[in-house]
Each structure stands twice: as C-alpha cells, then as structure tokens.
C-alpha positions in Angstrom: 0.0 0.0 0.0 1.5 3.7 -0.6 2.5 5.7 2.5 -0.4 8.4 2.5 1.6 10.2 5.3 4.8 11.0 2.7 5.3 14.5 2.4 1.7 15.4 3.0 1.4 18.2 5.5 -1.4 19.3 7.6 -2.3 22.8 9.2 -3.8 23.0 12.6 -5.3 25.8 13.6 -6.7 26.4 16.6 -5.9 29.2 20.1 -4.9 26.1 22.3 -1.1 25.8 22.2 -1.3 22.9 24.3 -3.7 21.2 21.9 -1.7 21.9 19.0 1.2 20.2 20.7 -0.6 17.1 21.6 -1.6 16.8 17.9 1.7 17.6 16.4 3.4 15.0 18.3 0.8 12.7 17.2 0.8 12.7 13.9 4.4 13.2 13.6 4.4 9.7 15.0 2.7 9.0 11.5 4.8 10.6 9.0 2.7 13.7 8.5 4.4 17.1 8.3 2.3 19.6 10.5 2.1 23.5 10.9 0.3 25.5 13.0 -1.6 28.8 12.8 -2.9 30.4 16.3 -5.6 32.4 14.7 -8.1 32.7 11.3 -5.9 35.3 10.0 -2.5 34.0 10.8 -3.8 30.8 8.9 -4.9 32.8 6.0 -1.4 34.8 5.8 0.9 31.3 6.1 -2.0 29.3 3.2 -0.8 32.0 1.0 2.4 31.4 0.9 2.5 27.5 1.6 1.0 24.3 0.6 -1.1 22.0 2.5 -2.9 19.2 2.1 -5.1 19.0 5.2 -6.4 21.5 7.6 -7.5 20.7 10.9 -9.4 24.0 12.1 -11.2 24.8 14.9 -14.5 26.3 14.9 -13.9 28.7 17.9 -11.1 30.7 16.7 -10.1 35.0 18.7 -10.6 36.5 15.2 -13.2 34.8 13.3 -15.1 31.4 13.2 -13.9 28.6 11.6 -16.9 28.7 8.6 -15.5 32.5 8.3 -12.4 31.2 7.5 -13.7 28.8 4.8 -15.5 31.5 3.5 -12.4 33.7 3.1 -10.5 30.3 1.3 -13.3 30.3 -1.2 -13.0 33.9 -2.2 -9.5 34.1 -2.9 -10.3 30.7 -4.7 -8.3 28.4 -2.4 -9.8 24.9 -2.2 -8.1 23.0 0.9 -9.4 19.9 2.6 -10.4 20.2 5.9 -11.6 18.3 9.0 -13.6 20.5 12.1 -12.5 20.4 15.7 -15.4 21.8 18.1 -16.1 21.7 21.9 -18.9 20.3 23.6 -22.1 20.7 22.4 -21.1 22.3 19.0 -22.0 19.2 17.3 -24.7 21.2 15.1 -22.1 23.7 13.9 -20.0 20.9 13.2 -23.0 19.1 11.3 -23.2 22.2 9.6 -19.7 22.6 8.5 -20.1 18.9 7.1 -22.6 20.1 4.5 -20.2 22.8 3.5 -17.3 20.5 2.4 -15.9 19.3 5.6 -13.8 15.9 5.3 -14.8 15.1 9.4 -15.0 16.6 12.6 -13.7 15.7 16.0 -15.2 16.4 19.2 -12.4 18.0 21.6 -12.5 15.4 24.4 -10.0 12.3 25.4 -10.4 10.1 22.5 -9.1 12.8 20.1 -5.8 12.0 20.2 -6.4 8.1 20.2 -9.0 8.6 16.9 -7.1 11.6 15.3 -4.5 9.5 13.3 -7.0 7.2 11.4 -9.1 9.6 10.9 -6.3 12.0 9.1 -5.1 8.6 7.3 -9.1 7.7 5.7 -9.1 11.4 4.7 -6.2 11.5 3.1 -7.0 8.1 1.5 -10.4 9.7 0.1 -8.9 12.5 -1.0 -6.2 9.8 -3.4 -9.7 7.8 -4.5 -11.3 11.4 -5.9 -8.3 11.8 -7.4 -7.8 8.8 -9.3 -11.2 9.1 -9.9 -11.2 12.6 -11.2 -8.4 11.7 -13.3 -9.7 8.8 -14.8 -13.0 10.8 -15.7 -10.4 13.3 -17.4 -9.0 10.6 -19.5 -11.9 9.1 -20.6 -13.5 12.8 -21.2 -10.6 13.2 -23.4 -10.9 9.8 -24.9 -14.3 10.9 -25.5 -12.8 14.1 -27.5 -10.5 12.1 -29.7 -13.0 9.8 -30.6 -15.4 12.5 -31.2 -13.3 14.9 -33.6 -11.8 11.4 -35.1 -15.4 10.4 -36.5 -16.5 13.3 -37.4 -13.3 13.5 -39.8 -13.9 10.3 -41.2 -15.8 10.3 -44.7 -18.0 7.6 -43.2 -21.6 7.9 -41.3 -21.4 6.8 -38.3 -24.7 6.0 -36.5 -24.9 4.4 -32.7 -28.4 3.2 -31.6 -29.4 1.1 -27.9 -31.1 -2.0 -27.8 -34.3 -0.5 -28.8 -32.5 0.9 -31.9 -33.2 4.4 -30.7 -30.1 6.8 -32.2 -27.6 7.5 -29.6 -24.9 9.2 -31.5 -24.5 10.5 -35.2 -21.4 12.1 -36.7 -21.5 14.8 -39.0 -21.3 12.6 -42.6 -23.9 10.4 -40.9 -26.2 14.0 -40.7 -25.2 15.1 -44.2 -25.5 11.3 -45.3 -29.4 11.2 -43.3 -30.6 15.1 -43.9 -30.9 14.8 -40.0 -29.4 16.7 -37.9 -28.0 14.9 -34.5 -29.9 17.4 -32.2 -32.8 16.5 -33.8 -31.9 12.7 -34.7 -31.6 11.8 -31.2 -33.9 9.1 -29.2 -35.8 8.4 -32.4 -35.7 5.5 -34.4 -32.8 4.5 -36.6 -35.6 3.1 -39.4 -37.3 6.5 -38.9 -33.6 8.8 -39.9 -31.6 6.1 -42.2 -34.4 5.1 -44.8 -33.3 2.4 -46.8 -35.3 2.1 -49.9 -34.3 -1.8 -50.5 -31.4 -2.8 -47.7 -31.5 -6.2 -49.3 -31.4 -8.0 -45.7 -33.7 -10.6 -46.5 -37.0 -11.1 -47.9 -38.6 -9.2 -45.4 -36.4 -6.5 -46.5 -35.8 -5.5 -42.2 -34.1 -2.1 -41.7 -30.3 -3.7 -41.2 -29.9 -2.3 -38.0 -33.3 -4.0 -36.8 -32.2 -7.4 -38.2 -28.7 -7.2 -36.1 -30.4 -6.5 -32.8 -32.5 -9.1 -33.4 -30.1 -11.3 -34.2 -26.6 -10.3 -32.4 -24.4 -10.7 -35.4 -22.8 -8.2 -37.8 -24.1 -7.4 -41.1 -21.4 -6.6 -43.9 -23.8 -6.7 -47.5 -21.2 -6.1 -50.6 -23.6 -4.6 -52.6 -25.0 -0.5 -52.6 -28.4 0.4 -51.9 -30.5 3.2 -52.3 -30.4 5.4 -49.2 -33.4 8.2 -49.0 -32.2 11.6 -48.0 -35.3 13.5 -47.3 -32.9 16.6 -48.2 -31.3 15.3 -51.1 -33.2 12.8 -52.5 -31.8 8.9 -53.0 -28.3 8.2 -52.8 -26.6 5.0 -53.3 -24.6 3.8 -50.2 -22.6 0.4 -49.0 -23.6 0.0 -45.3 -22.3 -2.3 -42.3 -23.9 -3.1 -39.2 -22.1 -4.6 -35.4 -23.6 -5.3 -32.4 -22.1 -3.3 -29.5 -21.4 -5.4 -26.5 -20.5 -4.1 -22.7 -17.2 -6.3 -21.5 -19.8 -9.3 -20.1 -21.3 -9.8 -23.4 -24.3 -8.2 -23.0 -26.0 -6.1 -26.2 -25.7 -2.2 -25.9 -26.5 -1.8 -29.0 -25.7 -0.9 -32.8 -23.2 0.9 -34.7 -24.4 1.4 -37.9 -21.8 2.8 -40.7 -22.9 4.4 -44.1 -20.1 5.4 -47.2 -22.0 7.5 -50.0 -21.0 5.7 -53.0 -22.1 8.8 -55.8 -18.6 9.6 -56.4 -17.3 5.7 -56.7 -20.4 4.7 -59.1 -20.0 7.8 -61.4 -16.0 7.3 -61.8 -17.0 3.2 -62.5 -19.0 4.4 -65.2 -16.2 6.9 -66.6 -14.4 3.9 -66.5 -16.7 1.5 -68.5 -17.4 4.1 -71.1 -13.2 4.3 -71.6 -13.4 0.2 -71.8 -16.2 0.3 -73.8 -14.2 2.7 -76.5 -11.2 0.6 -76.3 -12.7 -2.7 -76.9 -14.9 -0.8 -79.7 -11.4 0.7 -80.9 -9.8 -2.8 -81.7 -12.6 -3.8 -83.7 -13.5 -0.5 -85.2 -9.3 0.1 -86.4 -9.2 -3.2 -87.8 -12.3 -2.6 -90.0 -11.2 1.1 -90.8 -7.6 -0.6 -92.0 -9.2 -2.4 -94.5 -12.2 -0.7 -95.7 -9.9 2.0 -96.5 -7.4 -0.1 -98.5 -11.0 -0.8 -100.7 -12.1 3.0 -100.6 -8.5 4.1 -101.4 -8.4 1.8 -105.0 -12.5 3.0 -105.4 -11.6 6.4 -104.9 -8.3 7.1 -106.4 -9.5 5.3 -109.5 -12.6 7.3 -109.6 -10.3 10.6 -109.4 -8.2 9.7 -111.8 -11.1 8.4 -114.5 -12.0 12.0 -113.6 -9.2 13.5 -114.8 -9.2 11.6 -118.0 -13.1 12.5 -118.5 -13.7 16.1 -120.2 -15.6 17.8 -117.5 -18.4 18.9 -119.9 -19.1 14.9 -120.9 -22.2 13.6 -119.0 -20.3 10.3 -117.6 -18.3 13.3 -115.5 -21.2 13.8 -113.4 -21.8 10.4 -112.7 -18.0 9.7 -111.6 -18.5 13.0 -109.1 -21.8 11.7 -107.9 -20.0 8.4 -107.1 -16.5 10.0 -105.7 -19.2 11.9 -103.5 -20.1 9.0 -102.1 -16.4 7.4 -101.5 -15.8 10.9 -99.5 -19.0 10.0 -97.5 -17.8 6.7 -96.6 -14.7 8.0 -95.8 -16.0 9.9 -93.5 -17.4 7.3 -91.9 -14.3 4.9 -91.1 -12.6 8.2 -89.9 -15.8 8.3 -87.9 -14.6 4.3 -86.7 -11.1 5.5 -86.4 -11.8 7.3 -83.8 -12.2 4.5 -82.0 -9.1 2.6 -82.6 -7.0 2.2 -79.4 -4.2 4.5 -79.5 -5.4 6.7 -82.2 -4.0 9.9 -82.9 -5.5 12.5 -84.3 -3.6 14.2 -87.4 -3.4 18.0 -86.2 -2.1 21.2 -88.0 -3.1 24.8 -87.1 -6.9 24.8 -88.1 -9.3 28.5 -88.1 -12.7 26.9 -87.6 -14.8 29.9 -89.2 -15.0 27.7 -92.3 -14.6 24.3 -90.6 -18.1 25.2 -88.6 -20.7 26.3 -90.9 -19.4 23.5 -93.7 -20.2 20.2 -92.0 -23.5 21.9 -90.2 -24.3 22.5 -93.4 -23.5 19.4 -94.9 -25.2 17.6 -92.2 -28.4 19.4 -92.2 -28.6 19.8 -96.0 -32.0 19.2 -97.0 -33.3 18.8 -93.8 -36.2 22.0 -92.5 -33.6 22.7 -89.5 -31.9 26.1 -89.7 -28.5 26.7 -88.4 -27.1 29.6 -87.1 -23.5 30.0 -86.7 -22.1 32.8 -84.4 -18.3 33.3 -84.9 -16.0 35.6 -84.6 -13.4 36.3 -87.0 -11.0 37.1 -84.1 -11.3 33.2 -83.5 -8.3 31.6 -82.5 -7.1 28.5 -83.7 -6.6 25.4 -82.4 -4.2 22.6 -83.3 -6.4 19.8 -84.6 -7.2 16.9 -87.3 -10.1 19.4 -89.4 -11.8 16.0 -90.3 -12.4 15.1 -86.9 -13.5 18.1 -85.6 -16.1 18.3 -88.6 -17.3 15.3 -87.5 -17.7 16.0 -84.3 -20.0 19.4 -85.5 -21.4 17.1 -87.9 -22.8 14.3 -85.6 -24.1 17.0 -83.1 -25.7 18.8 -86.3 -27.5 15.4 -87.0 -28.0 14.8 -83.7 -30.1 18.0 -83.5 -31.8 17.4 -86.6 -33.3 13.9 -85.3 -34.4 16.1 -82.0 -36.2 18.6 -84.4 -37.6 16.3 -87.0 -40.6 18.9 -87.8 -37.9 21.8 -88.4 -36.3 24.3 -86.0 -33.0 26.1 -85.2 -29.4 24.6 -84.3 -27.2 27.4 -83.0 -23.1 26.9 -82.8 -21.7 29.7 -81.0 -18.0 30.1 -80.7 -15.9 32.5 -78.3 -12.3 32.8 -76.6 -11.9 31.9 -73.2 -9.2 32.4 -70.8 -10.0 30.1 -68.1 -8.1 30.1 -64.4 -7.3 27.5 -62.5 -10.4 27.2 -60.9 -12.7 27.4 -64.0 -10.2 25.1 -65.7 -11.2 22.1 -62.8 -14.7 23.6 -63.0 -14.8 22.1 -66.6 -12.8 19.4 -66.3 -9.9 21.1 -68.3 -6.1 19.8 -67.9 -4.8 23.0 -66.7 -5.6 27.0 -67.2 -4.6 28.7 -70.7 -6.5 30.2 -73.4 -9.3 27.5 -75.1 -11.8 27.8 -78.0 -15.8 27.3 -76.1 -18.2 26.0 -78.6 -21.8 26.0 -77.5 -23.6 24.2 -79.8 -27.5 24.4 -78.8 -31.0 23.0 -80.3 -34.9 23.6 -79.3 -35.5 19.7 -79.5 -37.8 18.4 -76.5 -34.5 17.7 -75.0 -32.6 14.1 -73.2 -34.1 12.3 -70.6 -32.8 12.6 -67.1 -32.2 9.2 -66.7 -30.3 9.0 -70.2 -28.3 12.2 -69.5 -25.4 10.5 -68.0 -25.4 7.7 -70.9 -25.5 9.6 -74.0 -21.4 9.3 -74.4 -21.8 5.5 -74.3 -21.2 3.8 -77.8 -24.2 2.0 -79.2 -26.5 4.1 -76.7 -29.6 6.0 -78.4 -33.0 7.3 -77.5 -34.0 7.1 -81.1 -35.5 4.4 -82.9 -33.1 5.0 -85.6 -29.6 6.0 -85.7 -26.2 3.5 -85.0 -25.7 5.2 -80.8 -22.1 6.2 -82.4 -22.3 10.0 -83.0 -22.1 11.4 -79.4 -19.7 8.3 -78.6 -17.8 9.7 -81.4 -17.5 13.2 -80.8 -16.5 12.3 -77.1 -13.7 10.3 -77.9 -12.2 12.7 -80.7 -12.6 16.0 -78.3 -11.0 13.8 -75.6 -8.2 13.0 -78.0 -7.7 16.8 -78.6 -7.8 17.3 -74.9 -10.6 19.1 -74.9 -13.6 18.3 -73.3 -17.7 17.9 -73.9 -20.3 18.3 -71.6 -24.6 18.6 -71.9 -26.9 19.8 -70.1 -31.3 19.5 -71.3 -33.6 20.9 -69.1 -36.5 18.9 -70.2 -38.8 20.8 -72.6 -36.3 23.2 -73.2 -33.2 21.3 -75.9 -30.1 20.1 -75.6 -27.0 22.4 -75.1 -23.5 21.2 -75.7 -20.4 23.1 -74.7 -16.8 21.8 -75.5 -13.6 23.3 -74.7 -10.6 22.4 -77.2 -7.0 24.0 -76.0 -6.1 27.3 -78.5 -3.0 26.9 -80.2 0.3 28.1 -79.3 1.1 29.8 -82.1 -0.5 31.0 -84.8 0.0 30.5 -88.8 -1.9 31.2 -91.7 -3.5 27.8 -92.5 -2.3 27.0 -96.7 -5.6 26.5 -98.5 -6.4 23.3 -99.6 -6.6 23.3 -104.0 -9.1 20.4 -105.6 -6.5 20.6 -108.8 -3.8 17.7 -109.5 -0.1 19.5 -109.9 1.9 18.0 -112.1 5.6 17.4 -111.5 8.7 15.4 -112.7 11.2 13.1 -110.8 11.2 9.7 -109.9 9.4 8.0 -107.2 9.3 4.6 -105.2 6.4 3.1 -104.1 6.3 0.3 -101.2 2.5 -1.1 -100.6 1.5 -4.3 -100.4 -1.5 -4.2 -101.5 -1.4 -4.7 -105.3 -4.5 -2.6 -106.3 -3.0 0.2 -104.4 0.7 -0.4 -106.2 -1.3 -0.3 -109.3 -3.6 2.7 -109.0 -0.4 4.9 -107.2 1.8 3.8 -110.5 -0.8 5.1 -112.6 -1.9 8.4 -111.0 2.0 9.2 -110.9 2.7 8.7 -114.1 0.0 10.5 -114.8 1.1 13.4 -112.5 4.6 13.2 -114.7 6.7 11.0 -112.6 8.8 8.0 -113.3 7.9 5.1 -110.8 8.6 1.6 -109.5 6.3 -0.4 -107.3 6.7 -2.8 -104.6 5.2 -4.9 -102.0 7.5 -4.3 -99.2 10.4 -2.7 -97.4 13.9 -5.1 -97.8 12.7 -5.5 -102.1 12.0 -1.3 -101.4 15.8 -1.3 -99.6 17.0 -3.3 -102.3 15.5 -0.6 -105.8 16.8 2.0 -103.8 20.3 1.2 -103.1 20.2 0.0 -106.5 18.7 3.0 -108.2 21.2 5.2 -105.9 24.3 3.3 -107.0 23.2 4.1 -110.5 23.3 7.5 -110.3 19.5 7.5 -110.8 18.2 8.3 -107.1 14.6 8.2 -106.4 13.4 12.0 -105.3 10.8 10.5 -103.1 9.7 7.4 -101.3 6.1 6.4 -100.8 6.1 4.2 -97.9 2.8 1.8 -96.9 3.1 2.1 -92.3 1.8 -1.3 -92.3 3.0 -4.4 -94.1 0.8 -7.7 -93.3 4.6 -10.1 -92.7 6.9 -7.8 -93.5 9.1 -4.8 -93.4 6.8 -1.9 -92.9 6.9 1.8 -93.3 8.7 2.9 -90.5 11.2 0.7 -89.7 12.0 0.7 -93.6 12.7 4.6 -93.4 14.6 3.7 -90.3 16.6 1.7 -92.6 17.0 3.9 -95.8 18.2 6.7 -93.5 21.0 4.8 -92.3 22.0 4.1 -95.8 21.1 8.0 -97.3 20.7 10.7 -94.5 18.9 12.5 -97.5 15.9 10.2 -98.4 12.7 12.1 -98.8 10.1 9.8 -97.6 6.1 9.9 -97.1 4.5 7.8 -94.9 1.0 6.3 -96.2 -2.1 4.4 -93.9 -5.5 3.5 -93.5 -5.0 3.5 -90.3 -4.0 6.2 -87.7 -3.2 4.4 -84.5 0.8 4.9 -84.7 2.0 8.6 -83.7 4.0 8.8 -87.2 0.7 9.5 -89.1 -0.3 12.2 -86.2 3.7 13.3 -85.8 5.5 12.4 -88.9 7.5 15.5 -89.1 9.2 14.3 -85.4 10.1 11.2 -87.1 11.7 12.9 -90.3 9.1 12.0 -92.8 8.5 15.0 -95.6 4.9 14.8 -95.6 2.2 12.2 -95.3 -1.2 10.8 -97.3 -4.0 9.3 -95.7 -6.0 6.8 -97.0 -8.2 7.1 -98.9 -6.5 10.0 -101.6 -7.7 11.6 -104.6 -5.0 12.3 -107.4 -4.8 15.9 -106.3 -4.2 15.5 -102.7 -1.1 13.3 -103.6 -0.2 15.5 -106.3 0.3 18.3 -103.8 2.2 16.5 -101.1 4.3 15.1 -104.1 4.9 18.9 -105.4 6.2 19.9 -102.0 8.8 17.6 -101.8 9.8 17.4 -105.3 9.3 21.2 -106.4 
C-alpha cells in the first residue's frame, strides 16, 4: 500500500497551544508534516504562501469562526481539505460545516488524540480515490474528445443506436448522409432517420440495424443500396452493421456505418465508357484498315477516270456523284477511327470559321432545321485533325436534326476563353490557358434525365433509328484533342452542348487546300503491299509526270533504292505503306533507308491512324504524309512539296 503520510502536510489551527502540541506529536508519530496557525488570520497569511494538504481548524477561533475562514478560502479561490475540531455541544455547527465541504470533525475530548490519526489517514486516503477518480474521468473525457473529432473527420456515417435501436450518436457525414441533424436525430428511431429504400437484408427486406439487434451478429452486405435523403433525394450507399457489447457480453446496442457511394459509381462508369471505346477501338481500327485499302483503290480510281473524262461529258457527273459517295464513306471509317485504341488525331493549325458552318451545313442539307453560326473572325485557332473536328459538329448537327424532325433552329456559338485554374477544374480542363468554347444548342424536347449520364456510351440512343455512335464519337475525338464535352437538357427546353478544345500556341496562316492535280517530274518509289493500291499509285504518278517503281515491301523497297542510288539515278521521293501484313513496314524501312542515305525524302502512307508517325511524322523525319483514302490531287500536292 502507498505511505499516505509522505510528504503530505497538515495545518492546525486552533488558540490552544497545548492542543496543537498534543496533535503535532501525534501525527508526527505518522509521518505527516504539521504546521500550525494560532488564529483565522494568521492561517490565512501562512495558506498564501505555503502548501497544504489537510487542515484541521477549529471552529472557535479570537478572530473569526472557523466557517468564516472557509468563506475567506473560497473567495481568494483556495480549495483545501479540511476536518472541524469543536467543543462540547457544538455538534450542530460541526454538522453544519459537514454540508459545506468538511472531510470530518472531531469532538475535543480524550479520545481525540487516540481517533485523530485514522481519521487523518481515511481522509487523506479519500482524498487519493477522488483523485484517481477525477483523473480517470479526465482521460476518458478526453478519450471521448479524440473519438469525437476522429469520426466526425472520417468520410463515413457513423450512426450508434441502444437496444431499442433508438439513435444515440450521429457524426457529421452520418447528418449530411441522413438530412438529420444529430440534435434533432436523437432518441428516435434508426428506421425512422436512415431510410433504406431496399437494404436487401432478407426477404422481409428488415431495416439492417433491426435485423442485427434481433439477431446479435454483424451485417457486412457487398452490394450499394438506395439510401433516401429527405434533403437530397436517394443516394446509393454500402452500409455495415455490429452489435455493441458491454465487457460481459451483454447487447448495448448498434453501430451502424454508411459510405455514399455517388462519387465511386460515377467514376465506375467513366471507366466502363473508356473500356467500352477501347474494346470498340480494336474492332473498329481493324475494319477502318481495311475498308480504306478498298475506298483508297475506289476512290483514287474514280479521281483519276475523272481527270481523263472532259468535264463537260455527261459520264463526269456520274464519276463526281460516285466520288461523292467514296468521301461519304470516308468519312465514316474516320468516324470508326476514332475509335481505334491508341489513335492519334492528325493535327495542324486549323481556323474553324470555315470548318463550322461547312459540316453543319453538310449535315443538315435538306433537312427543314436552320443553323445559325455565331463566330468571330478574331477566332483563335486550335491545333487539330479538321476532319475530326467536322465530325464531331457534324454528328451534333445530325444529332439536332433527329431532335427537331418537324424543323427548328441549331445554333453553334464560338468564343475565346481564358480560363483560371479554378474554371479550368470547373470544366474538367487539364490545366488553365487560353481555349476555344463552342456551345452548340438545339430547341428539341430535350434528353431524358435518366439518359443524360449515358448519351457518351457507344451503341447508346433514344432514337429508334440511328447506329448510338455519334455522341460516342464526338466524345472520344474531343478527348483525343484534350478538350472536353459536356450537356446539359432541361427537359422541354433542348439540348446544349459546350466543349472546350485548348487554342493553339502559335499561330500560322493555315495554306488553303486546292481540288487541282499538280503535275511534276522526278522519280518515285512506291512500297505497298496491296497490289490494287501499287497499281492505281503507278498510274496516278505517271499521270502526274513522274517515273515510278512499285513494290510490295520494305527489304525489295531497300534493295531498288540502293540499286537505283548506286546508278546515279536516285529516287526524289519514297512512298512508304506504315503497315506491311509479314513484312518490313513503313517505319522501320525509313529507319533503314536513313541509315544508308541521310537525304531520303520519304512519305508515310495508312488507313489506319493508330501509330504517332501519321499524327507526328515530321518528329520522325518523314516529308509529308497521305492518308488513306486519296484523290490524285491531294497526292499531287504533297508530291509537289517535296519534289518542287
């Protein structure tokens, strides 16, 4: 046991010297320190400059009563134990002192000595107990505190309830979570603040926090439900349920714990949308390769029976009318290009005053919708692929037109915006700087609610006709640009579009485009390995002038040109195919010619625009690349620029 009587000192005070004597001695016998004080204020002087644990006054004091003495302690806010010694017959005063704070009191009469040091030692002993106890109610208010401030940081709703499954305690995501506030929240029933519209507990379908009370054991569902918020409406949230137990085992309670899962569903779905375009990209690139190998022989033989045709013959309308069609058709495996899993668009500086009204036009042509385009020729321009981001004004223009069917107006507006950093996370934007906003808005009857969130999806439609590709589409090619697209349809009232594509960092005048085949001179190698392709390029350049040899695939294209060098007769330009089905292809023939003549000119050539050289070929040292399909006078003027 610990010695109470170390260093713990007690204060008589009382007018009898020879009773203070008597009681010094004996609890000196004990251990305890003592000091003395003769009167009330002598005792008030010496507890202002010393510490004591103990008093033992007397009642009776020359100067003032013992209660007046207590009194004065209080007011100069000096709590000190104490323990009353009266005479004879005092006992009510001393009853009376007891009811102010008084530890004992002693009757002054022969057993005072003999009772006086167990008395002092049970004091002092209750005094130790309130402390402990006093401290331990500080530690577990404190406990209290850090538990406290810890759940109402968490991002989880925390919810307590007792037996009855009456709410004890709510944190503050469990009132934001709820629409409740705790004040309010508690006492009343769990199934009354957390409305669950299915918990999916059982058949029953039992509010969760019922079922575990009734049964004793935690509930942990995988699954989210719908949570009402009478605030907010429903929310989905994952919830788990425990039993709360005293130390014996016996039920306290619940503690039921919500996590909104709004955020965590909505980035899921981002994330099925991007899986959805990259397993439709795989399919759709292949396709695209291929179907433009075929457009690419229909369309550069229809261009060049054009050029052989006099313009004024009647058989020159129908080759136009079907080369019309090859360009539609290219449009639409760029529209599937778009798709194809590491595609890059093929950007130069592009002004879209002309690039706007054109495809709205050509997408509404016939049609009773109106479009009007607001642009301003202070415009800047952006670094882009021009057919892409015709498409995309194209599929919104049609888009508009199948909200509209009876007739109405399409509006494209176009402005400069500078945004900051906070409008630039606002939107969605990769950082602040100067952008291009397009808000391109119909008077349709508007999306659905429920489809708003889904209209990006590929194969996803609210129309009974339509392929679900065109919003898909103009998602994934703005994305490619780094831009972004966003809607917004208040029903009744349209559909609004606004996309954000990044200005370019410098300006250029943008070199005009001429429908005329240039003729030049020179001799040129072609590597393809398609044969229909080798054919048609062989004919269109020797139509165009030039002298030409053909072949299927980079070590025979190695071989003619190492040839044709050492013979003093050097191709001026090499046509190269990207992709060779099991052989050398495009770019690591290049690779190869380099190495053998630092001075090769060399165009790359694809249906397909998945590999960065088509987007970048200038980074790679190509002179100047030719999409598939071509018409005579768009390789005619790549061929003029590096031959002229």
């Amino acid at each position: 046991m610990e010695d109470l009587s170390h260093s713990r000192t007690v204060l008589i005070v009382d007018d009898d010297q020879g009773l203070i004597s008597l009681i010094q001695r004996c609890l000196s016998r004990e251990g305890f320190h003592t000091a003395f004080a003769h009167s009330g204020q002598e005792a008030l002087t010496w507890l202002s400059h010393h510490h004591v644990d103990l008093l033992l006054l007397d009642l009776q004091l020359a100067d003032m009563s013992g209660e007046d003495l207590i009194h004065h302690l209080n007011q100069q806010h000096l709590t000190v134990p104490f323990i009353v010694v009266t005479g004879q017959g005092d006992e009510r005063l001393a009853v009376k002192m007891m009811k102010q704070g008084a530890r004992d009191y002693f009757i002054k009469d022969s057993s005072l000595i003999e009772l006086l040091p167990s008395i002092v030692t049970q004091t002092f002993e209750q005094i130790q107990q309130e402390q402990r106890l006093r401290l331990t109610e500080d530690t577990l208010r404190e406990e209290r505190e850090r538990m406290a401030i810890t759940l109402s940081s968490i991002v989880e709703g925390v919810f307590t309830t007792d037996t009855r499954g009456r709410i004890t305690y709510m944190n503050g995501m469990a009132e934001e979570l709820s629409g409740w506030k705790q004040q309010d929240a508690m006492g009343r029933s769990i199934e009354e603040v957390v409305r669950f519209l299915h918990s999916g507990v059982n058949e029953a379908d039992d509010h969760p926090v019922s079922h575990v009370l009734q049964v004793g054991a935690p509930l942990n569902p995988l699954d989210h439900y719908p949570l009402f918020d009478h605030t907010q409406g429903e929310r989905p949230v994952v919830y788990s349920v425990s039993p709360l137990r005293r130390s014996d085992g016996n039920l306290l309670g619940a503690v039921l714990i919500l996590r909104d899962m709004t955020e965590r569903i909505k980035l899921d779905a981002e994330r099925l949308k991007a899986s959805k375009l990259d397993s439709l990209g795989l399919l759709a690139g292949g396709i695209a390769h291929d179907f433009n190998n075929l457009l690419t022989t229909i369309l550069g033989n229809l261009s060049m029976t054009k050029a052989l045709v006099n313009s004024r013959d009647h058989l020159f309308n129908f080759l136009s009318e079907a080369e019309n069609a090859s360009l539609r058709a290219k449009k639409l495996t760029h529209q599937l290009l778009t798709f194809a899993k590491g595609g890059n668009p093929l950007k130069k500086p592009l002004a879209l005053q002309q690039v706007i009204p054109d495809s709205a036009a050509f997408a509404l042509s016939g049609s009773p919708t109106h479009c009007q385009c607001e642009i301003p020729e202070d415009l800047w321009q952006i670094e882009a692929d021009e057919g892409q981001i015709g498409q995309v004004i194209h599929n919104l223009a049609v888009n508009a037109h199948q909200a509209m069917p009876t007739g109405g107006t399409f509006i494209i507006r176009a402005e400069n915006v500078t945004a900051t950093g906070e409008q630039a996370k606002q939107h969605g934007l990769p950082e602040a700087g100067k952008y291009i906003k397009l808000t391109i808005q119909d008077s349709g009857n508007g999306i659905p609610p429920y489809a708003l969130h889904k209209i990006f999806d590929p194969y996803y439609s609210t129309k009974q006709t339509g392929s679900g590709l065109g919003l898909s589409t103009a998602y994934s090619i703005i994305a490619n640009h780094h831009g972004t697209i966003a809607a917004t349809s208040p029903q009744g009232q349209g559909t609004t579009f606004v996309i954000h594509l990044p200005a370019a960092q410098v300006t250029t005048t943008v070199p005009q485009v001429s429908s005329t085949a240039m003729t030049g001179e020179g001799r040129v190698l072609v590597m393809d390995d398609e044969e229909s392709i080798r054919l048609l390029l062989g004919e269109m350049l020797r139509h165009l002038g030039y002298d030409v040899q053909c072949v299927a695939e980079g070590k025979e294209a190695l071989v003619r040109y190492q040839e044709a060098y050492h013979a003093r007769q050097p191709f001026h330009a090499v046509i190269l195919d990207l992709t060779v089905s099991g052989g050398l292809g495009g770019k690591d023939t290049f690779q190869q010619l380099r190495q053998f003549d630092p001075q090769v000119k060399a165009i790359v050539s694809s249906g397909y625009s998945n590999d960065p050289v088509l987007s970048g070929y200038s980074t790679f040292g190509f002179y100047g690349v030719v999409a598939k399909p071509f018409r005579l006078a768009e390789l005619s003027q790549v061929l003029h620029q590096i031959t002229a």
